[in-house]
ZATI-273128 format. One record per residue (C-alpha): residue number from 0; residue in one letter; x, y, z. Coordinates in Angstrom, 2 decimals. Layout:
# residues N
<r k="NUM" r="A" u="X" v="Y" w="Z"/>
...
***
This chain:
# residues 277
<r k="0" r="X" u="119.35" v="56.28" w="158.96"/>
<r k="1" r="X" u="118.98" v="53.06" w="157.12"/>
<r k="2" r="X" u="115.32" v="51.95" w="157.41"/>
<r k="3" r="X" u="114.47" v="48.71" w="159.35"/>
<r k="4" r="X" u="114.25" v="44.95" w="157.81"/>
<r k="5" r="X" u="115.23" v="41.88" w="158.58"/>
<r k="6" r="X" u="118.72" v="42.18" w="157.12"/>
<r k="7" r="X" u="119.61" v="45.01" w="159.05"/>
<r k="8" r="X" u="117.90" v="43.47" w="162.23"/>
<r k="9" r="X" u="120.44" v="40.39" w="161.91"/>
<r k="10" r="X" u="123.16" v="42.44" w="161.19"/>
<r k="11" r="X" u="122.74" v="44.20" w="164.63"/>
<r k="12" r="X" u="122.25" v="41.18" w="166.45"/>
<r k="13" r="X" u="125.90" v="39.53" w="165.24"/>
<r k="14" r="X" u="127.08" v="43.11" w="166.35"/>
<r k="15" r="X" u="124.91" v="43.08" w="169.74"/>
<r k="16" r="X" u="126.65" v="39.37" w="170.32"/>
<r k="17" r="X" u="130.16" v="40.81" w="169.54"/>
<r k="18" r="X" u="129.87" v="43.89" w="171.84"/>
<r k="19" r="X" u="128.11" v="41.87" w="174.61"/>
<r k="20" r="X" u="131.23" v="39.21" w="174.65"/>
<r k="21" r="X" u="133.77" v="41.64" w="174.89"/>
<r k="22" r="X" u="131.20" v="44.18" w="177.08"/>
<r k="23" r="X" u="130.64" v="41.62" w="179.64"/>
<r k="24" r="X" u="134.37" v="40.14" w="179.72"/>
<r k="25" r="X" u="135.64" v="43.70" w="180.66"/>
<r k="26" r="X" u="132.97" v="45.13" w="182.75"/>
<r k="27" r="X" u="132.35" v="48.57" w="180.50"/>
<r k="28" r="X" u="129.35" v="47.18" w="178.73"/>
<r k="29" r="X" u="128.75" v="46.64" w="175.33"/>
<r k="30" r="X" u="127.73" v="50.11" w="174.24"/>
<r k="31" r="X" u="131.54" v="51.13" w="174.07"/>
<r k="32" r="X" u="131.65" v="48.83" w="171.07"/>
<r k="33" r="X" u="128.27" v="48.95" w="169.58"/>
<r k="34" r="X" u="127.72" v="52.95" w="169.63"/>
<r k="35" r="X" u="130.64" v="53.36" w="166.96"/>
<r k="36" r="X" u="129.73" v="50.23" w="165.14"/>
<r k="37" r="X" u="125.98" v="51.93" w="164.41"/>
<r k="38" r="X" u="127.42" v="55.62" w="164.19"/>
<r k="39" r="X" u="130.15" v="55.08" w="162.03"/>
<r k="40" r="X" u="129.72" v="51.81" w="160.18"/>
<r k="41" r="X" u="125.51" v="51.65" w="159.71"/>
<r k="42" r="X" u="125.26" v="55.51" w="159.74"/>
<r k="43" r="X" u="123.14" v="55.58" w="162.95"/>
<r k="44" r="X" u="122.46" v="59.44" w="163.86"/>
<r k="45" r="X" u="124.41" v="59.23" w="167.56"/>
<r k="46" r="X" u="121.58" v="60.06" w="169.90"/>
<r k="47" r="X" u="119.50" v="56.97" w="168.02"/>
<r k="48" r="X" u="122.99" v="54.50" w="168.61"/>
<r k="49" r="X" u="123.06" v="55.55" w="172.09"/>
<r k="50" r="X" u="119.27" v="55.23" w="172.54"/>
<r k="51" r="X" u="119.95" v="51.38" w="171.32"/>
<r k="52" r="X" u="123.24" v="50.75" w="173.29"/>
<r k="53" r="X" u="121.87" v="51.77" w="176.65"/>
<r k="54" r="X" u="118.96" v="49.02" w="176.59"/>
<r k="55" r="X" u="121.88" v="46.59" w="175.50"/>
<r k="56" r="X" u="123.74" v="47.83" w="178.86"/>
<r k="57" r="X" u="120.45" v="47.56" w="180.86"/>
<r k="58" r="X" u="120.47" v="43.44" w="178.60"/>
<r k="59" r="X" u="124.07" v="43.40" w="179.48"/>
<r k="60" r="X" u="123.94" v="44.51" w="183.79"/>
<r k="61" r="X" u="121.28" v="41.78" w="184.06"/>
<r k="62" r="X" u="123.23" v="39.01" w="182.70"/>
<r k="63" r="X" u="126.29" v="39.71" w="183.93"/>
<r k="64" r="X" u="124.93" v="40.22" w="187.66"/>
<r k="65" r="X" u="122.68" v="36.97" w="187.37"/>
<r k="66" r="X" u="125.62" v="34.86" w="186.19"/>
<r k="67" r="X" u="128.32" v="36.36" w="189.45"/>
<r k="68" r="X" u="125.82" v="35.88" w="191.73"/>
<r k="69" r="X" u="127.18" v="34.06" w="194.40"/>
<r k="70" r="X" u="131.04" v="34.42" w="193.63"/>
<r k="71" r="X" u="131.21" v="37.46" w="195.84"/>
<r k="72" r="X" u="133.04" v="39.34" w="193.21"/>
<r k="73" r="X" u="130.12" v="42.01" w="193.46"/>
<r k="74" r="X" u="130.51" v="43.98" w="196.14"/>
<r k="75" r="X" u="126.64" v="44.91" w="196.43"/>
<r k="76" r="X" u="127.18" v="47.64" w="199.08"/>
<r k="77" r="X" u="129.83" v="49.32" w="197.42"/>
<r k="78" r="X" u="127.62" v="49.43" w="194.30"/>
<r k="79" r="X" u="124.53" v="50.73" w="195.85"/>
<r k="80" r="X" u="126.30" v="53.77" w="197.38"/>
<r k="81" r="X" u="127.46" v="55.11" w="193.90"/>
<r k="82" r="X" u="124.97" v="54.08" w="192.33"/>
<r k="83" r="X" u="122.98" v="56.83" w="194.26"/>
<r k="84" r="X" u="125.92" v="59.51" w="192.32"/>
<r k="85" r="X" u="125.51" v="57.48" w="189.00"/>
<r k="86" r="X" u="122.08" v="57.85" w="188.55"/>
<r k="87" r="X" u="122.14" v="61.74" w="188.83"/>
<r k="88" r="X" u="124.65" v="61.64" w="186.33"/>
<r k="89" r="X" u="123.05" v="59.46" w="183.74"/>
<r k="90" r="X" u="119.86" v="61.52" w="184.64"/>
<r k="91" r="X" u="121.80" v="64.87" w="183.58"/>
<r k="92" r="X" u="123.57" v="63.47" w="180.62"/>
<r k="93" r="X" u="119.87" v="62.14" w="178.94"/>
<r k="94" r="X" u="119.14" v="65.75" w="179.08"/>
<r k="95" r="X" u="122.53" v="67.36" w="177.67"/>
<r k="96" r="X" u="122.80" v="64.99" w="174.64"/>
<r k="97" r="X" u="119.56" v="66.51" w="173.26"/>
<r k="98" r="X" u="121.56" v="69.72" w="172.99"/>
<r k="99" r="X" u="124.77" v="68.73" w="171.92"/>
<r k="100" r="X" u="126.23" v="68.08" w="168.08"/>
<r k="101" r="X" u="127.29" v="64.46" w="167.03"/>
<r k="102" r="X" u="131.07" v="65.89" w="165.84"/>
<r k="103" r="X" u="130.99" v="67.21" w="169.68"/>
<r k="104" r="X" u="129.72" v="64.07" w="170.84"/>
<r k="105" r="X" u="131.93" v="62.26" w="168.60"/>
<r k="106" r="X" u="135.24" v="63.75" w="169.74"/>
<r k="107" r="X" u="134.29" v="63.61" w="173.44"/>
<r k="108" r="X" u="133.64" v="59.97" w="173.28"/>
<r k="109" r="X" u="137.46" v="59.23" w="171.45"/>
<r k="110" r="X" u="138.63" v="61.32" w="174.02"/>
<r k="111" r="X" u="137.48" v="59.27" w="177.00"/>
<r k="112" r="X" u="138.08" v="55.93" w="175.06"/>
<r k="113" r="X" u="141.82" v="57.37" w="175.20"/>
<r k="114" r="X" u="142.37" v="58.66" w="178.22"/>
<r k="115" r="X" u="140.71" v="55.29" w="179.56"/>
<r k="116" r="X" u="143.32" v="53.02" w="177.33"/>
<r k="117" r="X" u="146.15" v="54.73" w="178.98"/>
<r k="118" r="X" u="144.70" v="54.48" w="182.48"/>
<r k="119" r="X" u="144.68" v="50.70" w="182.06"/>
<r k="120" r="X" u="148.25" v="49.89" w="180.60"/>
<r k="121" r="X" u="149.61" v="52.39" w="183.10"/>
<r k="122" r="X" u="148.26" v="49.21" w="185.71"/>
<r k="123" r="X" u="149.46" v="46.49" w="184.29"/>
<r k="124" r="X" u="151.18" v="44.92" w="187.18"/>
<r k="125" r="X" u="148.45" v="46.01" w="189.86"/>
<r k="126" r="X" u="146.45" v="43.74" w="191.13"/>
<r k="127" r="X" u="144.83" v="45.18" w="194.46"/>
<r k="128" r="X" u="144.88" v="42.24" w="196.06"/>
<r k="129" r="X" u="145.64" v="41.01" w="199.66"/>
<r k="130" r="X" u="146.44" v="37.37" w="200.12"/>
<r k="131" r="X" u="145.68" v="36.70" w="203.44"/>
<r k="132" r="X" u="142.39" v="35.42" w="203.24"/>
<r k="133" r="X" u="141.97" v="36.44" w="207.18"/>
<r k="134" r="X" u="142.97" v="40.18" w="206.63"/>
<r k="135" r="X" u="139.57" v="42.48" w="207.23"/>
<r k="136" r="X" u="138.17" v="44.30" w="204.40"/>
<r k="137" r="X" u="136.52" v="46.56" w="206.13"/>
<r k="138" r="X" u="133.22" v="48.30" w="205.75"/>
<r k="139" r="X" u="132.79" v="48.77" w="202.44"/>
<r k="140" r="X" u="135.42" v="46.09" w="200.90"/>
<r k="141" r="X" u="135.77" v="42.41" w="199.98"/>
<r k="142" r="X" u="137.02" v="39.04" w="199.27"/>
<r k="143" r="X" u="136.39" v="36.63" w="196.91"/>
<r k="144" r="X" u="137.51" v="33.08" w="195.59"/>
<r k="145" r="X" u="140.29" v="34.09" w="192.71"/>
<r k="146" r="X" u="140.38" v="31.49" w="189.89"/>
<r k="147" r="X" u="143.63" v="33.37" w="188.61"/>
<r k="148" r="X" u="145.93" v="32.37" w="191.65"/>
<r k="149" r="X" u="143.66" v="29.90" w="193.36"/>
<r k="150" r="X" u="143.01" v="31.48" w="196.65"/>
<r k="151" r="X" u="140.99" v="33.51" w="198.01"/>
<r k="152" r="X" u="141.62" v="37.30" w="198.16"/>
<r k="153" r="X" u="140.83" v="40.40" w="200.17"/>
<r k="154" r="X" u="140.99" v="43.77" w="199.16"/>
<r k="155" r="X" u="140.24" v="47.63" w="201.00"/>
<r k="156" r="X" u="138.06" v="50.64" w="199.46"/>
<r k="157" r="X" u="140.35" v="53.71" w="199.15"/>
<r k="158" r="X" u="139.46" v="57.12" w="198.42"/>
<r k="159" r="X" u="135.83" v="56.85" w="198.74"/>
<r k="160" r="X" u="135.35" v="60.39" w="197.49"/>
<r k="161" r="X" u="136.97" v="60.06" w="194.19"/>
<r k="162" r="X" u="135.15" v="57.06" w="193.63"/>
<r k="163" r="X" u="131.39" v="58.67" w="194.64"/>
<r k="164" r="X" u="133.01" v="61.77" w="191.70"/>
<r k="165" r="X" u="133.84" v="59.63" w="189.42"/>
<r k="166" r="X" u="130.45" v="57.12" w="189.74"/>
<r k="167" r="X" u="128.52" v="60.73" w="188.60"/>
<r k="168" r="X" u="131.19" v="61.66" w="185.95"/>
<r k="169" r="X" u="130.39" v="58.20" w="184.54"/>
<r k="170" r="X" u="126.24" v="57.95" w="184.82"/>
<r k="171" r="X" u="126.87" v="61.82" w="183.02"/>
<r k="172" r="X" u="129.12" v="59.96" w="180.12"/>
<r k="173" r="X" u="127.49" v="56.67" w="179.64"/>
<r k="174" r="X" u="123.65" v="58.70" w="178.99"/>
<r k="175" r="X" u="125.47" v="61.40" w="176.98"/>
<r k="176" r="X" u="127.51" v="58.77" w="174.73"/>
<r k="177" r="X" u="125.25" v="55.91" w="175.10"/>
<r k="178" r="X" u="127.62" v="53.68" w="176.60"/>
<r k="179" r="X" u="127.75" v="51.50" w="179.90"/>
<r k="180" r="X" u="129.48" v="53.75" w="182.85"/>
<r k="181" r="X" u="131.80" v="51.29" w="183.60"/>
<r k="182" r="X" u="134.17" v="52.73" w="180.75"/>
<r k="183" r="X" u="135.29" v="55.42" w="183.82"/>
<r k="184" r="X" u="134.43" v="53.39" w="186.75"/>
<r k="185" r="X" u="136.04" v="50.36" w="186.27"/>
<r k="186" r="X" u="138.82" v="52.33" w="185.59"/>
<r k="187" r="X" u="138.97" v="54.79" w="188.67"/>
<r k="188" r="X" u="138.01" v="51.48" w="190.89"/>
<r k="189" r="X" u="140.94" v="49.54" w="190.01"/>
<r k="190" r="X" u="143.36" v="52.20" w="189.20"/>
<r k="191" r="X" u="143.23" v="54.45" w="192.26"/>
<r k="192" r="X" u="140.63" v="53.14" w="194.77"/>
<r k="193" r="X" u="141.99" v="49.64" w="195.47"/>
<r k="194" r="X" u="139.77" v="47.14" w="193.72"/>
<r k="195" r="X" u="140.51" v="44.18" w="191.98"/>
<r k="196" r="X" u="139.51" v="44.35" w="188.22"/>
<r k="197" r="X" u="137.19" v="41.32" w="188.52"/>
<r k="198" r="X" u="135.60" v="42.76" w="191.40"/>
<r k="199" r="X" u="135.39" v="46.43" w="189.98"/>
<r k="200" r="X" u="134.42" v="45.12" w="186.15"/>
<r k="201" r="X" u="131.76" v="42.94" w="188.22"/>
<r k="202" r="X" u="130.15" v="45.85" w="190.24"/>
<r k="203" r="X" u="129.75" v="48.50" w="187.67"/>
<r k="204" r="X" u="127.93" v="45.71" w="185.52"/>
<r k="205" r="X" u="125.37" v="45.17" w="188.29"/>
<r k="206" r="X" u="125.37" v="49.03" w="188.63"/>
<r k="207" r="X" u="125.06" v="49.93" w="184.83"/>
<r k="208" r="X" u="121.65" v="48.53" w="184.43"/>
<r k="209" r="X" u="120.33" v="51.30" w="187.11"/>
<r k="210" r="X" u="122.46" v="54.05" w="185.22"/>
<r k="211" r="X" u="121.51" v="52.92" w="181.64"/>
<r k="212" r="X" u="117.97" v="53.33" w="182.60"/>
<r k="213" r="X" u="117.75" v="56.58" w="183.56"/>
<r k="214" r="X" u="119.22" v="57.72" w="180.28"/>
<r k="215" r="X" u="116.97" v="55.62" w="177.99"/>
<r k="216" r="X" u="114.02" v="57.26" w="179.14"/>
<r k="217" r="X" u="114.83" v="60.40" w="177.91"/>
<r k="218" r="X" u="115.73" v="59.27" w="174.83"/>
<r k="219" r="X" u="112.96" v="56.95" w="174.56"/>
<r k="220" r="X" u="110.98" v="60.15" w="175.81"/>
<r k="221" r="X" u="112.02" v="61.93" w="172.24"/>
<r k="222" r="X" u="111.44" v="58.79" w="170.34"/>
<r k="223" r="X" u="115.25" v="58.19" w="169.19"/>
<r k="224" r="X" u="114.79" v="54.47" w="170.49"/>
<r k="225" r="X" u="114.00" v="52.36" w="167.04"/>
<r k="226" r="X" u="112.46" v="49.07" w="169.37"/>
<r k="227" r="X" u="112.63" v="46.71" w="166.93"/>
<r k="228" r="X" u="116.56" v="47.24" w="166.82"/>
<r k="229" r="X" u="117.07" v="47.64" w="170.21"/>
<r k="230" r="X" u="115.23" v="44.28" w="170.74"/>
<r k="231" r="X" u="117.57" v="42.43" w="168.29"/>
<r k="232" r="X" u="120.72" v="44.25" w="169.78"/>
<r k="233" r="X" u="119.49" v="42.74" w="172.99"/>
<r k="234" r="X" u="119.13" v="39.40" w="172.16"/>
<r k="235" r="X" u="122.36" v="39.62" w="170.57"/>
<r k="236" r="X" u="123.94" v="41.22" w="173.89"/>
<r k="237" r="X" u="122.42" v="38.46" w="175.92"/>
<r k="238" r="X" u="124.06" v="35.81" w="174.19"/>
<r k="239" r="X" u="127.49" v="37.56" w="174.12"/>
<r k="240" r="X" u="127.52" v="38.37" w="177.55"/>
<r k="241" r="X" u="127.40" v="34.35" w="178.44"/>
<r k="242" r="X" u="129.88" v="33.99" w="176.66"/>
<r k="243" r="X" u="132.66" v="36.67" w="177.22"/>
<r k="244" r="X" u="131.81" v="35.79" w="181.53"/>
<r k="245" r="X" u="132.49" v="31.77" w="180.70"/>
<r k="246" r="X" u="136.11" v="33.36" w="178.87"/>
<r k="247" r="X" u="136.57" v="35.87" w="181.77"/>
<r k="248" r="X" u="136.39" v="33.58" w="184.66"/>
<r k="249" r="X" u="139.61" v="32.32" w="183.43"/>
<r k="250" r="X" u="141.80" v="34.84" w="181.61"/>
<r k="251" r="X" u="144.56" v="36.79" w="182.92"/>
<r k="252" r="X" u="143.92" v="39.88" w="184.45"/>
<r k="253" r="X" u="147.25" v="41.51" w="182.58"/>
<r k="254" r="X" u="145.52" v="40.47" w="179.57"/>
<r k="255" r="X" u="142.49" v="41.86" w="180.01"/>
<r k="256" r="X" u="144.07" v="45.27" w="180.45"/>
<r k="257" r="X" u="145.51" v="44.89" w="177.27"/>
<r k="258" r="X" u="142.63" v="43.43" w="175.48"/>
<r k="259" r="X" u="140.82" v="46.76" w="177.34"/>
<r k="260" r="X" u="143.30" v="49.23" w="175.96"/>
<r k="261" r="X" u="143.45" v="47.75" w="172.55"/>
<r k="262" r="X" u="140.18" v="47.98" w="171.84"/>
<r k="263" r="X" u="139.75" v="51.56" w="173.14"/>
<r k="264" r="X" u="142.60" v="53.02" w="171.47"/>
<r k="265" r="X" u="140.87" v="51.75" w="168.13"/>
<r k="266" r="X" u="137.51" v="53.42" w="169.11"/>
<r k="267" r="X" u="139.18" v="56.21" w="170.20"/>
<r k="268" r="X" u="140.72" v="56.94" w="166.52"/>
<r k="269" r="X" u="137.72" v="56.28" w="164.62"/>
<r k="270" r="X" u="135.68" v="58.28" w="166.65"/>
<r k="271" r="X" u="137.76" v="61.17" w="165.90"/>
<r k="272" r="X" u="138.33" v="60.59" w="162.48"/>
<r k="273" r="X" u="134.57" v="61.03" w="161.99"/>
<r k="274" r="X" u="134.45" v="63.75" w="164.67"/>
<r k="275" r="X" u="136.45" v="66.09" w="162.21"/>
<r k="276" r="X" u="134.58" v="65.57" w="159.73"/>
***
């Protein structure tokens, strides 16, 4: 691991800023960038790159929920009933990472990253939405003002069950790989439960700061968190996030998918080019 300065603190913060633009304009958090920038690019050891991306998720879920607060595109009750599933998860997956090699660690996460990409491009033309402003959402759904068509949408919950599976499956991943849990849930929300992707990108980042904590303490625990790093990661993540939610108020939703599978496809192939190592 390279030691800390200055020069390397800077360096992570222009990385922090890239992965927190691009975390907070898709909802996944910026750990899905950042883990294989410090893994493979600065030589990180994994479990110290994921012990530094999940307090960049925790920097991330706060600035992303502060700034949607009052748009209605998180739907808070929603998010606080997985988030119950999520933690448990994240809990369990602090504790397997310890145990786990980083070529094992490596393949599994380019193995999500993938399976992720194709989830999104497979929904292209999906948009979950209900134009009647009047319709009922029901218990657990929503509307919200939609900048895209300029209206204001309603949408239904489906398959609450695969959605409470998939919240733990994704607290499990983002402590074991050090990235936000929005990489499956955002995913899962929009693909088969009936969300809008702003609303589903918008909940898992209020929910990711709960699920990124519970992993970071037991990595924290073990002393793999460097906090001089993770503060400059954070900064960086702060000022990212502004600006990748001022970009994502107003870009196409198609896009986004794209811009979402694009950039997981190419983390997906690094990570197992240095998995097979």
């Amino acid at each position: 691991m390279p030691a800390v300065s200055v020069t390397l603190a800077l360096i992570i913060f222009t990385a922090g800023t890239i992965a927190g633009s691009l975390g907070a304009l898709l909802g996944l958090g910026g750990g899905v960038f950042l883990v294989p920038f410090l893994n493979l690019v600065m030589g990180f050891p994994f479990t110290v790159a994921a012990a530094i991306s999940l307090t960049t998720v925790i920097a991330t879920s706060s600035t992303v929920s502060a700034g949607r607060a009052g748009k209605q595109l998180i739907n808070m009750r929603l998010g606080m009933l997985l988030e119950v599933a999520t933690a448990a998860g994240s809990f369990l997956g602090g504790v397997t990472a310890q145990f786990v090699s980083q070529s094992v660690l490596q393949r599994l996460f380019g193995l999500v990253a993938a399976i992720v990409a194709l989830i999104m491009l497979s929904r292209l033309r999906r948009r979950n939405v209900i134009l009647d402003p009047n319709a009922d959402p029901g218990l657990l759904g929503g509307r919200y003002h939609e900048e895209e068509s300029g209206c204001t949408v309603t949408y239904h919950v489906k398959r609450l069950p695969l959605a409470v599976v998939a919240s733990f499956l994704a607290g499990n991943v983002s402590s074991l790989l050090g990235i936000g849990g929005g990489i499956i849930k955002v995913p899962v929300l929009n693909a088969w439960c009936g969300i809008p992707l702003r609303a589903a990108a918008a909940t898992s980042a209020f929910m990711i700061g709960v699920t990124a904590t519970a992993g970071a303490i037991i990595y924290y625990g073990r002393g793999q968190l460097v906090p001089a790093l993770a503060g400059a990661a954070c900064l960086g993540v702060q000022l990212g996030s502004w600006g990748g939610m001022k970009f994502g108020a107003a870009a196409s939703s198609k896009w986004l998918k794209i811009l979402m599978a694009g950039v997981l496809f190419i983390v997906s192939a690094m990570m197992f080019m240095r998995g097979g190592r």
